[in-house]
N, C-alpha and C positions, 0 to 999 in steps of 0.2 A: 597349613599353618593353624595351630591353636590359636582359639579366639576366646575360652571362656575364662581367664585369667584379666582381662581385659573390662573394666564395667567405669562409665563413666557418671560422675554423681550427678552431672544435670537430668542426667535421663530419669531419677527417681523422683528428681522435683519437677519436672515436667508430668510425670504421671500424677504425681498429687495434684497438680493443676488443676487436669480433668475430669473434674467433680462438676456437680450442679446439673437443673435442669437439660432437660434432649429434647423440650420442644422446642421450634424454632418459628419464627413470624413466616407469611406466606412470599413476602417481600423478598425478605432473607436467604429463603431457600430458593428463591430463583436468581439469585446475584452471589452466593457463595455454595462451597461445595468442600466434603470433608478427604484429606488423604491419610490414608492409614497406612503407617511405617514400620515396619518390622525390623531388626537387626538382628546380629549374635547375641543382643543380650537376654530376648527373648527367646530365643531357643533352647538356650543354655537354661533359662529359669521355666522355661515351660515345658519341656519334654522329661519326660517320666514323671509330672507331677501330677497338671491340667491335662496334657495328649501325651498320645503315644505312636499316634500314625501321622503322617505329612509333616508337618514343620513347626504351624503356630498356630494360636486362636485370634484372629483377629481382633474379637471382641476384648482383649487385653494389650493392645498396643500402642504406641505412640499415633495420637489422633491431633492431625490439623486441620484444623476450619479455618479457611482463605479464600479470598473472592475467585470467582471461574477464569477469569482474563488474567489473573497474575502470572507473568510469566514463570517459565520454570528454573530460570536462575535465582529468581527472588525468593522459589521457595527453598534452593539450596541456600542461600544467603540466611535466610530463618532455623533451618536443619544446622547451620554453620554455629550459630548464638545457641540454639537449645543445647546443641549435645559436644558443642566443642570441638568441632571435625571439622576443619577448614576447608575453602569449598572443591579445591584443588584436589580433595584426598578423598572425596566424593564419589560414588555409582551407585548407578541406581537403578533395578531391576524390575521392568512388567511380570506379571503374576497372571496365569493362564490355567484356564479348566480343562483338565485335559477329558479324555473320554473315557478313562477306567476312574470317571469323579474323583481325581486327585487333584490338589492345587498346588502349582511349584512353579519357582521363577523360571522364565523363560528364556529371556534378553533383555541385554541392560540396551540403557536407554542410547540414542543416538546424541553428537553435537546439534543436529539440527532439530531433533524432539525435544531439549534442552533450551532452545530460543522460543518457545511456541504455548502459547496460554495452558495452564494443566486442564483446563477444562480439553481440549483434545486428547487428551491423553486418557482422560476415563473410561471405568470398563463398562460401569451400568449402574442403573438406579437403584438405589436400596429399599429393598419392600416394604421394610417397616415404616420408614421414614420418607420415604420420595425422595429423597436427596444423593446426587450424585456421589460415587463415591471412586478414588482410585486406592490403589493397593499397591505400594509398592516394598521391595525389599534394598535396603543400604547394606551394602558392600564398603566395607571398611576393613582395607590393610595394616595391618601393626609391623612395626620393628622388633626382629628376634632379639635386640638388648634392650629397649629400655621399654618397648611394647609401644610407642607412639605412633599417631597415623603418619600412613606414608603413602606415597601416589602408590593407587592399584596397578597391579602388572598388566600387559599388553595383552589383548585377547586375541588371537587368531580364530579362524574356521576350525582350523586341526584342533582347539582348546573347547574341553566342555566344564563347565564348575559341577562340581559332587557335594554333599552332604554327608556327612556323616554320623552313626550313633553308636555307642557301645554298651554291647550287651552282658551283664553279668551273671548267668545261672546261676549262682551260689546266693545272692543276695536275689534276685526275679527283680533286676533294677537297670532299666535302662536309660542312657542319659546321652546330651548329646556335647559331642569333643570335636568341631571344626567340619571347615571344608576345605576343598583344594581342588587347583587346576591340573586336568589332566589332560595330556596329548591321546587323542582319536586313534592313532596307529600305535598305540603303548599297549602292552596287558599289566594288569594289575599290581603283578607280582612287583613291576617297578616302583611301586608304593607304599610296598608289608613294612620298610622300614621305618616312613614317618610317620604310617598309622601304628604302630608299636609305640612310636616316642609321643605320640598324641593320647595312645591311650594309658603309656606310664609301663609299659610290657618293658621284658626283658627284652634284647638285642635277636634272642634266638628262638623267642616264645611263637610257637606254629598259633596261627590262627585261620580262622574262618570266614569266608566274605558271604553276605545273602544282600541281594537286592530288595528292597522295599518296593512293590509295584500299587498293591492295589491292598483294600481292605473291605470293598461291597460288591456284589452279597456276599462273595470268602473273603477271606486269606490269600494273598497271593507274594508270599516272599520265598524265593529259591534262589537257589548256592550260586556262586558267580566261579567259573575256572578261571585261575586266575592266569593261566597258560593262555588265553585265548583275548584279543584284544576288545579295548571299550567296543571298538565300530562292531563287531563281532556279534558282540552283547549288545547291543542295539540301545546301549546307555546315550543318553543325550543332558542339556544343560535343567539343573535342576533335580536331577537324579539323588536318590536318598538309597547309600550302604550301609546294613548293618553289619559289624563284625564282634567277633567274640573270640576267645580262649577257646581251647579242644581238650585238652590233658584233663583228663580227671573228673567229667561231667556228668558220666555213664547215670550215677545217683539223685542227681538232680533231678527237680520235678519236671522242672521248663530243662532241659538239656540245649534245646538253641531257641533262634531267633523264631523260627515257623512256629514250634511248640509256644512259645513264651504269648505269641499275636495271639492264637488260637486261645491260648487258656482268658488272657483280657477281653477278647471279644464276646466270649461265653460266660464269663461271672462279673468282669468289668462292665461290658457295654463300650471298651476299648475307644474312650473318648477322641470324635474327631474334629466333626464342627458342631455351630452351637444347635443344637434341638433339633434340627435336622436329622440327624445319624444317630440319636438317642435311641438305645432300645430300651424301648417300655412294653412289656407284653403280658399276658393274662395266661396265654401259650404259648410256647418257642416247641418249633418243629427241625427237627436236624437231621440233615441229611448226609450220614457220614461217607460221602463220598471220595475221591483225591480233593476232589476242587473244594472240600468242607463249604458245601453252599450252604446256605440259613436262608430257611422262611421263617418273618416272623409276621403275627397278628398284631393290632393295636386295639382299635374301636369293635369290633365285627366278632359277632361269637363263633368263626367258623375261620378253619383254616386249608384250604385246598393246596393238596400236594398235586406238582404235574407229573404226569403219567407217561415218565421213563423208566427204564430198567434200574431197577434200586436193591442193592443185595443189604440192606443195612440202616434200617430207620431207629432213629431213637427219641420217646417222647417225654418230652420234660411238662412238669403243669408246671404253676406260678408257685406251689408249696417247694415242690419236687427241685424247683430251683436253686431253695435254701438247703435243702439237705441231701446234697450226690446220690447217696445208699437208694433215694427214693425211683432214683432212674431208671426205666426200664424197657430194656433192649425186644425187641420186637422181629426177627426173622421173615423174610419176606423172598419170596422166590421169583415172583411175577407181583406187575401192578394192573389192574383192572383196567379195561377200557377206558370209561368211566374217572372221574377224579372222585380222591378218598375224601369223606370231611372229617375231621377229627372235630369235636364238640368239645369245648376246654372244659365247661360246666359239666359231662359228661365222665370224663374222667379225673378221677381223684386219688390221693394218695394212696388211700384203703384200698381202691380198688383195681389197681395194678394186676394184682394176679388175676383178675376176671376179664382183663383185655387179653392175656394171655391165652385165657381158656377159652376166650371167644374167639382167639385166632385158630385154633385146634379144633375148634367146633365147626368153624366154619371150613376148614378142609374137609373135615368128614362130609358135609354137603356136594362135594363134588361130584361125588358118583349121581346125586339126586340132577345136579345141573346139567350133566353131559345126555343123563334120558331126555331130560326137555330139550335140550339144545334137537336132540335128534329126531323126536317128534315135531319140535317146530319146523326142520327139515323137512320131513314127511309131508307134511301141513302146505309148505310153500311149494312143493314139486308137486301135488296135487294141485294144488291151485293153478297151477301154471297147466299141465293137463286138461283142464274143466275150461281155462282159455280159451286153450287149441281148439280144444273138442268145440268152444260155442261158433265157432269160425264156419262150419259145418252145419250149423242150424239157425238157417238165412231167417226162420219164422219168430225167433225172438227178439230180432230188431225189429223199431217200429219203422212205418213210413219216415216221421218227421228226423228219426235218428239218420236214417241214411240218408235226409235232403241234407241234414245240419253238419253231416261229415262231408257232403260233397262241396256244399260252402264254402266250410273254413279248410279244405285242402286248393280250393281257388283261391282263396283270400292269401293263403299263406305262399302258393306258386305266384303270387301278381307282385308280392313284395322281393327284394333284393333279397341274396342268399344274407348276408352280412345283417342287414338290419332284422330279418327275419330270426337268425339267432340270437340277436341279442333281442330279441321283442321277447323272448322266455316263451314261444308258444310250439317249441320242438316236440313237448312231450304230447299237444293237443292235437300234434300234425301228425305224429306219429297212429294215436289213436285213429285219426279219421281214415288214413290209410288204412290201417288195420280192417277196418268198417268196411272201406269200400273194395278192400282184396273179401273179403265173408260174403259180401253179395255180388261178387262175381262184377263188377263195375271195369274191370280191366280186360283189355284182349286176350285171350290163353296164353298167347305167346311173348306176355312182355308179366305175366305174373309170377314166374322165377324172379327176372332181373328186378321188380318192384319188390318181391320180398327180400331178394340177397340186400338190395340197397337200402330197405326199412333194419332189416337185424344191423346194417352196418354202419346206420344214420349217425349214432351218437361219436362214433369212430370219425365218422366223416368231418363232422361241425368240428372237435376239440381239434382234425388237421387242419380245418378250413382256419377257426381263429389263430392259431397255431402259424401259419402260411401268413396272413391277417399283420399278425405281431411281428412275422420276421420282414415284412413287406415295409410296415411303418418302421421299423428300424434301420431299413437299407434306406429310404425314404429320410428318415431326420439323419442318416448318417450321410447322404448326398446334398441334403442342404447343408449340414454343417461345415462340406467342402466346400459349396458353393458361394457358401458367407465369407470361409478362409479366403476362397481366390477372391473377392471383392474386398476384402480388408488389404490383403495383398496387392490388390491391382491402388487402392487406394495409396497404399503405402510407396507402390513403384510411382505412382505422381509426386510425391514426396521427394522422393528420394534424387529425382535428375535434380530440382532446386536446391535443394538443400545439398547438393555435393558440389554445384554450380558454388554455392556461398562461403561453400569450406576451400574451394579452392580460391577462391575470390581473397577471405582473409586469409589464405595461406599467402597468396600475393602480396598483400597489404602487409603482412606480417615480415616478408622477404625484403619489400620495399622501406618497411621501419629500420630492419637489422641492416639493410644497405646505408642508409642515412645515419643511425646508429654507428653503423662502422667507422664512418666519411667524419662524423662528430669524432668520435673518439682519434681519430689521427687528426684533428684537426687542433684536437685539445690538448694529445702529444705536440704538436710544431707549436703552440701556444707557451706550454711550457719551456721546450726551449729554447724560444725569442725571451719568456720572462727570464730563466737564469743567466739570458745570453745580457739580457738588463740588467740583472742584479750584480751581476759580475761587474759590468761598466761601472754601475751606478755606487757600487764600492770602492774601484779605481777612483772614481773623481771625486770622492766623498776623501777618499784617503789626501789626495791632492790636495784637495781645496782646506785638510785640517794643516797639509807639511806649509804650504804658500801663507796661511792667516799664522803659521810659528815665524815664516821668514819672513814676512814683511814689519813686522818691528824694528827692529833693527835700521831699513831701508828708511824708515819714517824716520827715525832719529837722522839718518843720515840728510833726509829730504833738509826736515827742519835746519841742520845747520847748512846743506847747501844754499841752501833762499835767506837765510841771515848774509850768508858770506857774499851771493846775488846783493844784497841790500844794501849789505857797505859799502861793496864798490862802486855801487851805481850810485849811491851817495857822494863818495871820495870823485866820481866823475862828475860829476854835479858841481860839486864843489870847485873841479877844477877848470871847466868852463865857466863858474862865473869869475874866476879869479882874473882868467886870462882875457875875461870879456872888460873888466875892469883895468887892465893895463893897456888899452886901446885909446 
């Protein structure tokens, strides 16, 4: 997915923030600590401008100073308010050194590295400052319509994140247009089409992939087939592709991405990080080999070349730099034993073609070098003769020489073979042997076997330490078992408890989901005793409204029953006292 269309305005007033003093109190920097944030918008504005190789310059990035123990939600909650990326739509990726001194994200962070003070998260202290520092890179998703963040997609194992830059031969203008995830078991080819529409290409426009690997002491960017898959290519997360156009390039200066590195690194200085990787030189020595390695000098008026096979040196001075014409190619067939110094003060502009004639001068000497070589031959097998021969003339050892060879060949037989080699006194034992086979000190018949085992001494020692080295290796490689079965034996006490307990809560767990069960039917029969009530309790509720309609009516009737009760029991009344009166 393109990202550089994409640029949020808080991010520019956050950089104007970061102005003002870089001391800090001593207080201070032991209670807070700085993280420096990277995103697409930095890449997008810093590649082909500031660098050219890796990604970013730290030294130009979103920079937070925040206490060590803050945890590291707080500081997406802060990243949330700077840049407007809510914190949901957040990742955030460690930054690792690799070993070809490249710097590229690695792995984004974990939920549970996410919970945990940023101070565990730091990489190292910063030299200038002592002050801790982490480095991270944000991962922010857009929406293909309206370009909004959106949650990053899911990562799997099979998923590695790539980089991307695009190279233009025609302008010598490299810039960079997004990243994407790719599946591990994919080849590339599955991806020509959105890297076409990333970089504005036609739908059928052929292009070119090269990997971006390394940039010290070469150049190391080569073609990627796109037939063959990432896991293949040994691409992994943080990987940076260049790709470019093909058609029509043949003219170009920089024709691709290799040529294009190569020409920055040699007139650029092909910025990487800060001061570090800066070439400043007085000399630049090149060695045009496949791997375009570079020595360069700084301080030192001497530059030593190492002494491998080299078909093709070429030496630049600090003039020679500014004007190419001045460069001058040097033929080399063999390199000297010996390493070459090239003297930068020594050689100068004008006098280019006088290194030339001293390379032609100096082969004519060859014939002169090979006589002495051969005479010094001569010289040394002589020598070695007048040896032999003195072995033979017992009267020009003295007394005290033959006691002091009989000595130290005691001294050296009383000590261990092992420690006696490494005591460096083989070459003294060797002499005193020598000494004591010339005066005859051995019996006739062990003076063979004493001399085959003196010429064979030095053979002997490099089997013995030899034997030595493989002995301590079978040795630390039987302790290393030894340790394993005790970590093992340690582990197997473990392991009966600890399966004891898994079964234990596997029971407890069985006996919940039984009770669990037994609940759950019990809160079914619960339920329908309640409907078997609410049904009732509807019935009498209905009742009890039909009974409080009929009963009015009953009440009128009560009413005049107990009136018409009243009167008569009056009119009887009445008529007992009447008749009580007629008595």
């Amino acid at each position: 997915m393109t990202l550089q269309h994409y640029h949020y305005c808080s991010s520019t007033s956050l950089y104007s923030r970061q102005t003002g003093s870089t001391k800090k109190g001593r207080k201070e920097s032991t209670t807070d600590m700085d993280i420096k944030l990277a995103w697409h918008n930095d890449m997008i504005e810093q590649i082909g401008r500031d660098i050219y190789f890796d990604l970013v310059n730290f030294d130009k990035v979103l920079n937070f100073h925040v206490p060590k123990q803050m945890l590291f939600y707080q500081f997406k909650e802060r990243v949330a308010k700077e840049l407007s990326i809510p914190v949901q739509f957040q990742r955030f990726w460690l930054w690792e050194n690799r070993i070809n001194q490249t710097y590229r994200p690695a792995r984004h962070l974990t939920l549970l590295e996410e919970s945990t003070p940023v101070v565990k998260l730091r990489e190292h202290s910063d030299r200038t400052s002592n002050r801790l520092v982490l480095r991270l890179f944000l991962e922010v998703e857009l929406d293909l319509v309206d370009l909004r963040p959106i949650a990053p997609p899911q990562k799997t194992e099979e998923d590695i994140l790539l980089f991307f830059k695009l190279y233009d031969p025609w302008k010598e203008e490299l810039r960079y247009v997004g990243r994407l995830f790719v599946k591990l078991g994919r080849s590339p080819d599955g991806i020509l089409r959105k890297l076409r529409k990333m970089a504005g290409f036609n739908s059928n426009e052929e292009i070119k992939l090269f990997e971006e690997i390394k940039f010290e002491p070469c150049i190391m960017c080569i073609p990627i087939d796109i037939q063959v898959t990432f896991l293949c290519s040994e691409l992994k997360d943080g990987d940076i592709i260049c790709f470019q156009k093909l058609q029509g390039i043949e003219q170009c200066h920089c024709p691709d991405v290799p040529s294009f590195f190569e020409y920055l690194l040699e007139h650029k200085g092909g910025y990487v990080k800060p001061s570090s990787h800066t070439i400043n030189t007085d000399a630049l020595v090149t060695e045009l080999s496949p791997s375009q390695s570079i020595i360069t000098q700084e301080e030192s008026t001497q530059v030593d070349i190492c002494t491998q096979a080299v078909t093709h040196v070429t030496l630049l001075t600090k003039s020679s730099q500014l004007n190419e014409q001045n460069a001058v190619e040097v033929k080399m067939t063999s390199i000297p034993s010996t390493p070459v110094i090239v003297d930068p003060q020594q050689v100068h502009p004008h006098q280019e073609r006088n290194v030339v004639e001293a390379a032609s001068y100096s082969s004519s000497l060859a014939s002169f070098d090979a006589l002495f070589a051969d005479i010094q031959s001569l010289l040394e097998v002589k020598a070695v003769e007048a040896g032999s021969s003195s072995r033979l003339q017992r009267s020009m050892l003295s007394i005290d020489e033959i006691s002091n060879a009989n000595k130290i060949v005691k001294q050296c037989l009383d000590m261990k073979l092992g420690s006696f080699i490494s005591s460096g006194r083989t070459r003294e034992f060797k002499n005193s042997v020598s000494i004591m086979l010339t005066v005859n000190s051995f019996p006739d018949n062990k003076v063979d076997e004493i001399t085959k085992f003196l010429d064979e001494f030095n053979q002997t020692c490099e089997r013995y330490v030899g034997a030595e080295q493989d002995t301590r290796v079978a040795e630390q490689k039987v302790s290393s078992i030894m340790e394993l079965k005790t970590t093992l034996k340690q582990l197997s006490s473990k392991f009966i408890p600890t399966r004891n307990r898994v079964e234990e809560v596997d029971r407890e767990i069985a006996d919940m989901e039984r009770q669990l069960a037994e609940r759950k039917e019990e809160k079914a029969q619960l339920h329908i005793t309640l409907e078997d009530l609410a049904g009732k309790a509807t019935a009498s509720r209905q009742a009890l409204i039909n009974a409080e309609l009929d009963v009015n009516p009953l009440w009128i009737k009560k009413e005049e029953a107990e009136k018409t009760v009243d009167d008569i029991d009056k009119s009887w009344e009445s008529l007992k006292d009447y008749c009580l009166l007629l008595q």
